[in-house]
N, C-alpha and C positions, 0 to 999 in steps of 0.2 A: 708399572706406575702405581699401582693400587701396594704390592706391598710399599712400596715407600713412604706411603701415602700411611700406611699402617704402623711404620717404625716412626715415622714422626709423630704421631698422631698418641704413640707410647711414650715416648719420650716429654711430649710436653705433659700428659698426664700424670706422672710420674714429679714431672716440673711442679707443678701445679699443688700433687698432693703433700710435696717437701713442704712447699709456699704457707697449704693449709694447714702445718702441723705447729707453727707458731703461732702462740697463744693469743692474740690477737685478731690473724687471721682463718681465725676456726671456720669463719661463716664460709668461706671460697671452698668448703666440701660440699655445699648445693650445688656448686656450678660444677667442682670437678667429677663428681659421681656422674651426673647425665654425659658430660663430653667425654669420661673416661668407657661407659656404656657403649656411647656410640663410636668409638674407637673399638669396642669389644667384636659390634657389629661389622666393622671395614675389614678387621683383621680376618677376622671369620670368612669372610669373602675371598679378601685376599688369599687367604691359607687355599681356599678349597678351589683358584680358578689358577692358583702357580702350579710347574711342573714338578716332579718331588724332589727333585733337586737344589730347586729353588725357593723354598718356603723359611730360610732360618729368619729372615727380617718379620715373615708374617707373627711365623711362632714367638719371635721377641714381643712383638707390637701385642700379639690374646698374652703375653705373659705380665709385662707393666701395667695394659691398662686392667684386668684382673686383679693385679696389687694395688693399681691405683684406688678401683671399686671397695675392696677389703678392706683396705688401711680408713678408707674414707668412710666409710659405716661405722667401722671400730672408732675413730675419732670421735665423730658425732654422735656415738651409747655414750661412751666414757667421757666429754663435752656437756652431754646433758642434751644432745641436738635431739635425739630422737630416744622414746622412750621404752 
């Protein structure tokens, strides 16, 4: 349950940081850095409570919401969000 919970949890943040990369919607990198975070933390979980066979959703979910975090810091220097 928890990886799934971790692949989805990727995917909208991921969602989210596409959403914030239009000029417009620059400001939706506040909300998506803490949800894509704590997506960081479920997946982490998820990874380490699956059997080893079983972790590629976890590993997907620390891989997006990790891009989501990057991309969304990177937006808000180059934005001007944070200095």
């Amino acid at each position: 349950m928890l990886r799934v919970l971790s692949l989805a949890w990727g995917i909208l943040s991921i969602l989210g940081m596409l959403v914030a990369f239009v000029p417009c919607f620059g400001w939706l990198n506040w909300a998506v850095i803490p949800f894509a975070t704590v997506g960081l933390v479920i997946s982490g979980l998820a990874y380490v409570g699956a059997p080893q066979d079983r972790r590629g959703s976890s590993i997907i979910g620390l891989i997006t919401c990790s891009t989501a975090v990057v991309f969304g810091i990177m937006r808000l220097m180059v934005g001007g969000g944070i200095f």
